[in-house]
N, C-alpha and C positions, 0 to 999 in steps of 0.2 A: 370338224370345228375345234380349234385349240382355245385351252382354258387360256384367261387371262390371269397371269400370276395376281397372289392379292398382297397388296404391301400397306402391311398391318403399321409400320410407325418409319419416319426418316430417320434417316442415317445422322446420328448425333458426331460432328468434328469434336476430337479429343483436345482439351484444351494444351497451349502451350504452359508451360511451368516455368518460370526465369530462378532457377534454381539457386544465382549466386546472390539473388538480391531477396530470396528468402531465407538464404544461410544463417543467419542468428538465429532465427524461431525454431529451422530445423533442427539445426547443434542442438540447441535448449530438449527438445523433443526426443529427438535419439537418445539423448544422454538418460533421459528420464527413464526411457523404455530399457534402457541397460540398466539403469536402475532396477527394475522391476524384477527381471532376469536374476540382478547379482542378488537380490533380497530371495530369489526363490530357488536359487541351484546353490550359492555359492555359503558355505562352511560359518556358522554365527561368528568365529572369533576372528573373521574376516571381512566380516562388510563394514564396519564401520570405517577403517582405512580406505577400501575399494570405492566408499559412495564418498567419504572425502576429496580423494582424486580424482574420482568423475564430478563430482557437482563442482568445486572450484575451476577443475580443466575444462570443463565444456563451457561453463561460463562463464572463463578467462578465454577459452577460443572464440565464443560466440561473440566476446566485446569487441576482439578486433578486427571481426566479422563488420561489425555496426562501424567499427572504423574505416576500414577500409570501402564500405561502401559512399564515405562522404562525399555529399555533391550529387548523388542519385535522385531523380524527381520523376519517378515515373510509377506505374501500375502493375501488379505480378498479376497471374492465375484470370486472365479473362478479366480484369481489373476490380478484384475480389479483394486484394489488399492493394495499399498504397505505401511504396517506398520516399518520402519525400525528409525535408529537413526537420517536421516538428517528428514524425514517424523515428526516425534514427537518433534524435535528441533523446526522446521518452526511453528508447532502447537501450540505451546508454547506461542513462541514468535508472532503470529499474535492476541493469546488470551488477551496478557499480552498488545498489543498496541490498543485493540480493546475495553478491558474494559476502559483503558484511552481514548480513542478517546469517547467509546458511555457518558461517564462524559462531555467530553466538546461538545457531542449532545446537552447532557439534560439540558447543561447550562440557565437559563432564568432571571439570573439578570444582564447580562453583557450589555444588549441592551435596554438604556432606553428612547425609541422614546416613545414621549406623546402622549397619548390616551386621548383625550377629550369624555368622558364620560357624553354624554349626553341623554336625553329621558331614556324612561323604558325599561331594559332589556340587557343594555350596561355595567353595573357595571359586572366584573368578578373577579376573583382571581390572573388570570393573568396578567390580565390589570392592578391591581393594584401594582402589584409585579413586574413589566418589563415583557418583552416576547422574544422568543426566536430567533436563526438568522436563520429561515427559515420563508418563506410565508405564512401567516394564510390561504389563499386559494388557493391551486396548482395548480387550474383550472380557476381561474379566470384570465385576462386579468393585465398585470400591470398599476396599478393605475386607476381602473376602481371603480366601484361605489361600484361593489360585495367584490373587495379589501376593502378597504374603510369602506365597512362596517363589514368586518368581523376583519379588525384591532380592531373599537371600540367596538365589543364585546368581545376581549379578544381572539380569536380564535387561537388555537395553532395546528402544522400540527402535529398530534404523530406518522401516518402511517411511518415518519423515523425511527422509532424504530424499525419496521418487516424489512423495506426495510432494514439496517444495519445488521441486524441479519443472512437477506438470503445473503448479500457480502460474511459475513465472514464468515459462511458456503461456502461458493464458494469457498473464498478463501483459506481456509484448505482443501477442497480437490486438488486441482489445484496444489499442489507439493505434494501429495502423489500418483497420477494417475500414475497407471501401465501401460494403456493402452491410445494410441492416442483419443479415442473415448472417455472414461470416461474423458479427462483432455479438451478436447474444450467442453464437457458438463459443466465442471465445470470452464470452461472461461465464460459460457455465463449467467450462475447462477451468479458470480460474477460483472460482466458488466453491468446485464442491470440496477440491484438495484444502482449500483453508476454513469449510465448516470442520470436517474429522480433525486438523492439526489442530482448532480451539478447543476439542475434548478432552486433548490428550495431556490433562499437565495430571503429574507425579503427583504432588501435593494441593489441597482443596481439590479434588477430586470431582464431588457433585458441583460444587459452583461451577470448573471447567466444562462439566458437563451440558449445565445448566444454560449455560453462555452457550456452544453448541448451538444445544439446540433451540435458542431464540435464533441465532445468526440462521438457520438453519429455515424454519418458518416465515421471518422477516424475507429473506432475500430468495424464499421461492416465490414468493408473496411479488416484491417489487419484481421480479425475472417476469411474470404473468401479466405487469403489465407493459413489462417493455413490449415484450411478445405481442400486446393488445396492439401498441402504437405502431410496430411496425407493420402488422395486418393492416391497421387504417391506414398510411400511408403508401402500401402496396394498391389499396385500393384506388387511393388519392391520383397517383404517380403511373401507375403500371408496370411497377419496379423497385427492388429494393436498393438499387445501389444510388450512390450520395449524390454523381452529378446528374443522375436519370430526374433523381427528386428533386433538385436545382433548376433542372430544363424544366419541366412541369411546375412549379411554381412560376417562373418566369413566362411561362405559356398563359396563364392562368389570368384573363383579364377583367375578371371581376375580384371585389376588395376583401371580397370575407375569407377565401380562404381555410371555411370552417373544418372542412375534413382533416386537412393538414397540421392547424395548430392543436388541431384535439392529439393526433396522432403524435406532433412533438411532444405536447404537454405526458402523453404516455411515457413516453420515450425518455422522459425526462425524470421521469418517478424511479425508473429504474439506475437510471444514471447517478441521481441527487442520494438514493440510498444508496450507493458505493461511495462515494464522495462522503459522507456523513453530514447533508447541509440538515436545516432544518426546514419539513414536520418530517424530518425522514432520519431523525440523529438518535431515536431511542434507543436503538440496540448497542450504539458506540460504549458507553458507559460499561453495561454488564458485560460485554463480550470483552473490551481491551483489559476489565478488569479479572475474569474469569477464566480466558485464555493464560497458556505458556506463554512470559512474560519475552523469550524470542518469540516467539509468532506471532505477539501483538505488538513487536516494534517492527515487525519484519511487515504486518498488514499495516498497519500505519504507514507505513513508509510508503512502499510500494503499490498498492491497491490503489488508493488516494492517487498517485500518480497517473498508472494506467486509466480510470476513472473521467479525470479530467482534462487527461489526452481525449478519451473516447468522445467525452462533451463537446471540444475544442472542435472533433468533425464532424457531427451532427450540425452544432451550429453553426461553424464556418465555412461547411464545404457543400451540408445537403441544403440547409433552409438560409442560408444566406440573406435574400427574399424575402425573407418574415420577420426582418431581423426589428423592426418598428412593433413587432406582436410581439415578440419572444422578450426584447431588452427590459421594459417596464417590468412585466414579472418577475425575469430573474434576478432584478435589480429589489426587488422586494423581499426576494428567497436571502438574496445574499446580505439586504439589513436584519431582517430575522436570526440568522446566522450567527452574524458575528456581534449581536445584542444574547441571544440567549444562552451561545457558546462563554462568552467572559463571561454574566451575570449565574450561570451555573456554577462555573467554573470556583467562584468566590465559597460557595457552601459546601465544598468536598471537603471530607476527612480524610479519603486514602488517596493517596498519590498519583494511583495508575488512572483511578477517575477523575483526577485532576489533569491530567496529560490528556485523559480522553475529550472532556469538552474544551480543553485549548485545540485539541485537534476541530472541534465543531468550528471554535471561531477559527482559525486557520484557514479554513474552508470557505464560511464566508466572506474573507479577506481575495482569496483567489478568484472567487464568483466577480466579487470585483472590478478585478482586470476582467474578467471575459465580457462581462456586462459594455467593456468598450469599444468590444466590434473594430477595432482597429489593429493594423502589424503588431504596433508599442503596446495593445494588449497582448498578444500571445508570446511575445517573446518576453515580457514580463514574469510573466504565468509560468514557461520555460525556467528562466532563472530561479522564480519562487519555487517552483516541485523539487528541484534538484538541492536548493539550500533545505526547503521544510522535509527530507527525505533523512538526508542525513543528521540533523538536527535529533529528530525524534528518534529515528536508532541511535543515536549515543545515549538520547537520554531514558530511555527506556534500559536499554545497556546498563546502566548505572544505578538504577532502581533493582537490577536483579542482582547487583551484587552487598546488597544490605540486609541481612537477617539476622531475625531474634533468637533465642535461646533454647525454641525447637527445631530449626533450621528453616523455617518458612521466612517466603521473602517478609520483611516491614515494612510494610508499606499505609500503616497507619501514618498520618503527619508528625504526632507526638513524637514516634519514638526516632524523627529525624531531627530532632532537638540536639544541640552541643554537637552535633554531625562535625562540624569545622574544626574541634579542636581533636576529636576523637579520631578523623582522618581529613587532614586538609586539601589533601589533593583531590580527594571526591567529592567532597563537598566543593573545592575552585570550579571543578570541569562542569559538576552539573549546574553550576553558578552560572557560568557561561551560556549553558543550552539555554536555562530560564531568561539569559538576560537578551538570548538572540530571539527567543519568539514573544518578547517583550518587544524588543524591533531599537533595542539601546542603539547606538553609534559603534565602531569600530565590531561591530558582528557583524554576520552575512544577513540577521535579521532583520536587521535595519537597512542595506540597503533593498531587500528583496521588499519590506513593506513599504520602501517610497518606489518603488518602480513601477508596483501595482498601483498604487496612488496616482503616481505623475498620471499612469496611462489611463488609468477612468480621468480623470482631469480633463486630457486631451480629448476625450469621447463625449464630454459632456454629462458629464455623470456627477458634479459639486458634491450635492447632498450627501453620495456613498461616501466619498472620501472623508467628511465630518464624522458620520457614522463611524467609520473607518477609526480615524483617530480618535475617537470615543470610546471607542471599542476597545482598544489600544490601550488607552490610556487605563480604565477599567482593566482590562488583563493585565498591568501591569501590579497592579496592587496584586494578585494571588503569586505572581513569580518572586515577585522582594518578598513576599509575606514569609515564602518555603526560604530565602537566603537569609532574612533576621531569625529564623528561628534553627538554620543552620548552624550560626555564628554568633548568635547573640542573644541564646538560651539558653538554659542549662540544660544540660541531659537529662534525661530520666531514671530511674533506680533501678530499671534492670534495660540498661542500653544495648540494643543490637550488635553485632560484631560486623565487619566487612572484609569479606575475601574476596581475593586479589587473583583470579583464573587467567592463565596467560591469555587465551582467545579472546575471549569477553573484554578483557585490559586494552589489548591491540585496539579491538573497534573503538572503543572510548578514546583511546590515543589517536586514533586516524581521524574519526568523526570530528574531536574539539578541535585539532590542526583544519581542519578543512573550514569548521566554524567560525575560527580567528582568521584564517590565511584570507577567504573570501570577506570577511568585512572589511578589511585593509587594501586587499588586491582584487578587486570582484571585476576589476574591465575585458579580464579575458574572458569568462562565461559569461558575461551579459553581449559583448561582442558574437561569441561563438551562439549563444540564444538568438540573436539579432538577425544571424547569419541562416538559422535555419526554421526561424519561422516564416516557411515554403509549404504548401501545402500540392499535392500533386490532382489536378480537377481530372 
């Protein structure tokens, strides 16, 4: 009698990999992981150069990567990601705000605390040169001996150049994710590299810390319940991926629906606090204020992007279907928004909190457009991230080159008083950023806030737009309010200083050109937006 063999599980087919249509995220990836390597073999008075030319080169390869893939609308990995037109938009533009943000990383002349250079072995290159606005030691305690001494020998943190590199790998995958499972992995790849980067600033030490570890709390908090919604909807659907969820709603012939919009409404706590809308905008404030003031223009920028790429395929690719349960809400998140975003915004004393609840209503202004379930919403939305990206890194950029008389940033209101006569050119440019997320005429901000407007209009959506312009109109008073007191106040008796760091200078000069150029010329990206809000089912 012969045994019957026992076959204990089937034979799993290996998935196929389209390797050229995942080549931006992987560059991004590699690069990171050589990161990691040159921080751990390669010689201190040599990484800073080495993770320079790897993070710009990978991320100048990776862009014409996203280039060359134009016109691609199809599925990688078992259709785990999606390569389609709003997918390669997002990539673009997180690339294009990421090579600018890791510039005002690597910045190391803007921060010139004196290093007393004493005894053998304390001279370095750095030290003599300024150092940079992160902590020479991550591990040490603030303002302890090991700090202390590792200021005087010059010590520079570079391990942020990997940590930067694995965000923004995160964050290009994060709205290309096909599948519920692949896009909280790529939440959390994203998150944790910029909870450590918000600890690490050089100067206000425990606040950066502090900020930390709120972001830190909050966003494992809101991660637990994305994770809850897509367990319900796994449940819901029998699947986690977008168009499995799409079929299943569509099969679905009764009205309630209940499992799935519970499951969005999860899904959406997680999302809404990356985005910064509100009841989910607490943490904006202390963290943009407590973070290294590059990695709160560089999260501002970029996060918020990826963010509401993520949202864009949630709602328009998996629940589509429910789009009659989901619009009234979000349409309700997004007056809240951009009512408590401006109406805070008015009562800020320091600056970086003042940028942080314009970013709140920003936020709502984008919900906006999505609330309009139509093309001319997303390709709106498109144009908006890519103007509000650049936008806020210049002017965050411009806030880190003003300090007082201990060399910490100023970022009290006061002391940007007589700013205009004391240096006109910084005070023009951030004239500018204030006057583009005010939404003036001839900036990129005005025509990105009537696109979003037109296209709720088109959807039906009157009331947001009133809101909208309300909203608008209210945030304009806190942006003139920083310009009259630039230009049409007197300084203060012990006025701030402004240096002028080549790197930091650059993105300010790139940024305000892009700011002006699109408010005059904006038909070629709103065309090229147009063009690829495509979504790949």
């Amino acid at each position: 009698m012969s045994a019957t063999p026992l076959i204990l599980a089937a034979a799993v087919p290996a998935p196929s990999i389209e390797y050229r249509n995942l080549s931006p995220m992987l560059i991004v990836f590699g690069v990171a992981v050589v990161g990691v390597l040159v921080e751990a073999f390669a010689p201190r008075a040599s990484r800073y150069v080495l993770h320079m030319v790897l993070g710009l080169g990978g991320m100048g390869v990776a862009l014409g990567a996203v280039i060359g893939l134009r016109g691609t609308n199809s599925t990688a990995v078992v259709g785990a990601v999606a390569i389609d037109g709003v997918t390669l938009f997002l990539q673009g533009t997180i690339l294009v705000v990421s090579i600018l943000g890791l510039l005002l990383i690597a910045e190391r002349r803007a921060d010139r605390m004196p290093i007393h250079k004493e005894g053998p072995g304390t001279w370095s290159l750095a030290a003599s040169r300024g150092v940079d606005a992160f902590a020479p030691q991550a591990a040490a305690m603030p303002g302890s001996s090991d700090e202390i001494a590792a200021t005087k020998a010059g010590v520079s943190t570079t391990e942020v150049f990997p940590l930067t590199l694995f965000a923004v790998a995160g964050l290009m995958l994060f709205p290309a994710s096909n599948d519920l499972l692949t896009m909280f992995i790529a939440l959390e790849v994203l998150s944790l590299p910029l909870y450590l980067l918000c600890g690490l600033a050089r100067r206000r030490r425990l606040l950066s810390q502090e900020a930390a570890l709120k972001y830190f709390l909050l966003g494992a908090f809101s991660s637990a319940f994305f994770l809850y919604g897509m367990a319900l909807l796994y449940g819901y659907a029998g699947t986690v991926r977008m168009g499995g969820i799409a079929d299943a709603v569509a099969r679905d012939t009764s009205n309630s629906h209940t499992l799935a919009i519970l499951g969005v409404a999860m899904l959406a706590v997680g999302l809404l606090f990356k985005i910064g809308a509100v009841p989910f905008q607490s943490w904006v404030p202390d963290v943009y204020q407590g973070a290294p003031t590059p990695i709160t223009g560089f999260m501002a920028a970029a996060t918020k992007i990826a963010a509401v790429g993520a949202m864009l395929r949630v709602l328009y690719v998996a629940v589509p279907g429910l789009r009659n349960d989901w619009r009234p809400i979000l349409a309700a998140i997004a007056i809240a928004t951009m009512v408590v975003g401006a109406v805070l915004a008015i009562t800020q004393t320091d600056m970086k909190r003042m940028l942080a609840y314009s970013s709140v209503a920003h936020a709502g202004f984008i919900l906006t457009a999505l609330v309009a379930a139509n093309t001319s919403g997303v390709s709106s939305v498109l144009f908006y991230l890519a103007v509000y990206g650049l936008g806020t890194l210049g002017a965050f950029a411009v806030v880190s080159l003003v300090r007082d008389e201990n060399g910490d940033e100023a970022t009290a209101l006061p002391a940007w008083a007589g700013m205009g006569r004391r240096s006109p050119w910084l005070a023009t440019i951030f004239s500018l950023f204030l006057l583009s997320f005010a939404g003036i005429p001839l900036t990129s901000g005005f025509i990105a806030k009537f696109s979003v407007f037109a296209a709720a209009s088109s959807g039906g959506m009157t009331s947001l737009v009133i809101v909208g312009v309300l909203s608008s109109a209210i945030a304009a008073f806190f942006y003139i309010r920083v310009i009259v007191l630039m230009f049409f106040t007197d300084a203060p008796a012990t006025a701030p200083t402004v240096v002028s760091p080549t790197l930091t200078t650059t993105v300010i000069a790139m940024t305000a050109a892009a700011t002006l150029v699109l408010g005059i010329f904006p038909q070629p990206l709103l065309d090229l937006a147009e063009h690829a809000a495509t979504f790949a089912h």
